[in-house]
N, C-alpha and C positions, 0 to 999 in steps of 0.2 A: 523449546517451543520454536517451533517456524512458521511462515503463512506459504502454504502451498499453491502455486502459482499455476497450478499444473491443470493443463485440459482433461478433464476427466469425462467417458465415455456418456455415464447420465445427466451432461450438464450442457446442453446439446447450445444454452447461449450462451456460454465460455467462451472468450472472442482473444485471441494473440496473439498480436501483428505479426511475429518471428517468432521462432523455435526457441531464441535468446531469452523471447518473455514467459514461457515453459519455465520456472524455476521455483524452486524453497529457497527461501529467504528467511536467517534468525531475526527473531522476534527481538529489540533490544528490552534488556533488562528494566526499563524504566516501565516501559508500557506492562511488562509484568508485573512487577511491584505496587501499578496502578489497578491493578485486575483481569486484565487480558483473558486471561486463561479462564477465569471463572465467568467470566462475560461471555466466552464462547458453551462454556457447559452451561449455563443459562439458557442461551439461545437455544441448543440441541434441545437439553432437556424440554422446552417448551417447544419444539417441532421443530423448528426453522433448521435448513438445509444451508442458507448463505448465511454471509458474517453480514449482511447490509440487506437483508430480507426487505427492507423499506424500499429500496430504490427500484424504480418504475424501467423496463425495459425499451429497448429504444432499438428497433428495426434494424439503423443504416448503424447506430451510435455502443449500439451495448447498454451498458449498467452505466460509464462514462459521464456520457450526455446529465442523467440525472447531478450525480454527485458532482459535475462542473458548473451544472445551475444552478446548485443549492449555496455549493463555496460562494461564486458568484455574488448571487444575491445577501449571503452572511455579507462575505468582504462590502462589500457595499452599505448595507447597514451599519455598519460600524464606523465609515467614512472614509474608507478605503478609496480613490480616485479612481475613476476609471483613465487610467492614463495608457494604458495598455503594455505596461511594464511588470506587475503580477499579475499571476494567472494560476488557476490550478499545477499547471506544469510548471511554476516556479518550483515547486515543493522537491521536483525531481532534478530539476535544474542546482539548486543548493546542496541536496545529497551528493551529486558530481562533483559540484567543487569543493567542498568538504573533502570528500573520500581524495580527491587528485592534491587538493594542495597543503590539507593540513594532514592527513593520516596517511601520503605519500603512499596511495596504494597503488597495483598494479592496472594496467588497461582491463587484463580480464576480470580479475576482482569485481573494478568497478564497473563492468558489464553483467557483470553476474549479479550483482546487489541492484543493481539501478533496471533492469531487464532488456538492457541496449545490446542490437546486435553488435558482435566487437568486431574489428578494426578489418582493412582490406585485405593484409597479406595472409596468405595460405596458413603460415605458422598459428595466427590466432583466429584464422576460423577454423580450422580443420584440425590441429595435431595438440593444441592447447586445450584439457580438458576441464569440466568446470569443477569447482571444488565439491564437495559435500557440505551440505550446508551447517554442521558441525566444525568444520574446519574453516568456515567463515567465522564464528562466533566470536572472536576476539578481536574482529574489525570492527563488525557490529557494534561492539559494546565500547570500543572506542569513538565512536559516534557522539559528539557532546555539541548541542546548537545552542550549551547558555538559555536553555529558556526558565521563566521566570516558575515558581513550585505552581504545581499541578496536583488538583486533587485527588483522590483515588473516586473512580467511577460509582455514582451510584444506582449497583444495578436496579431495584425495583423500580426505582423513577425512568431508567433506560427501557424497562420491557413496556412501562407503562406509555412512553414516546414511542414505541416501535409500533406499538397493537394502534395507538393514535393515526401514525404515520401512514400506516398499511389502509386502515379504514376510509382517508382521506386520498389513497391511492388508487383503490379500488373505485 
């Protein structure tokens, strides 16, 4: 399993900033474990085309916008400070340094997982190619943030929040 990052021709709002953000990315083993996979054949089978059919389009912003208002507002109810130190983009921020300091991977690697354009010289934008995303799978899955157990998804209460979500979208 991967998530396909990739602009596709009937997805005319598919927004990515660089070529670098064009990618497959492995799914890591946890979030399968949790239901991933069958979450997505849910969704299909009940029509839906995106993995986040809920989130409200956004002109200047994309899908983004939505899902940085939502975290937002979550992080916030929860008593998260607004101190301007986490952020949506912490999430990407932390995979970085994960991947750089504890799983000692490469620059491109972690351009390829994180969707960052990589580095200035010729070598790694032009001649350095990106892996398959099979052949990432064993970084991936070395991926560990210590978080505390997580329950597996439960889809009927998910479709039943989604069809909610959408109606109050609409």
């Amino acid at each position: 399993w991967f998530f396909d990052l990739a602009h596709t021709e009937d997805d005319s709002k598919k927004r990515r900033k660089t070529a670098a953000s064009q990618r497959r990315v492995p799914v890591h083993p946890l979030l399968i474990s949790l239901g991933l996979p069958e979450w997505h054949h849910r969704l299909t089978t009940a029509g839906y085309k995106r993995f986040f059919p809920e989130l409200k389009f956004d002109e200047t912003k994309g899908y983004g916008k939505a899902a940085t208002k939502w975290f937002s507002s979550y992080k916030y109810g929860i008593g998260w400070p607004r101190d301007g130190k986490l952020c949506f983009h912490s999430f990407r921020s932390t995979l970085v340094s994960e991947c750089t300091h504890e799983l000692k991977l490469t620059e491109a690697e972690i351009a390829q997982i994180s969707g960052h354009t990589r580095g200035k010289s010729a070598l790694i934008q032009h001649y350095i190619k990106d892996q398959l995303p099979e052949e990432l799978v064993s970084q991936v899955e070395r991926l560990n943030f210590n978080l505390p157990e997580i329950a597996p998804f439960d889809m009927d209460a998910g479709l039943k929040a989604l069809i909610d979500a959408r109606a109050r979208k609409n």
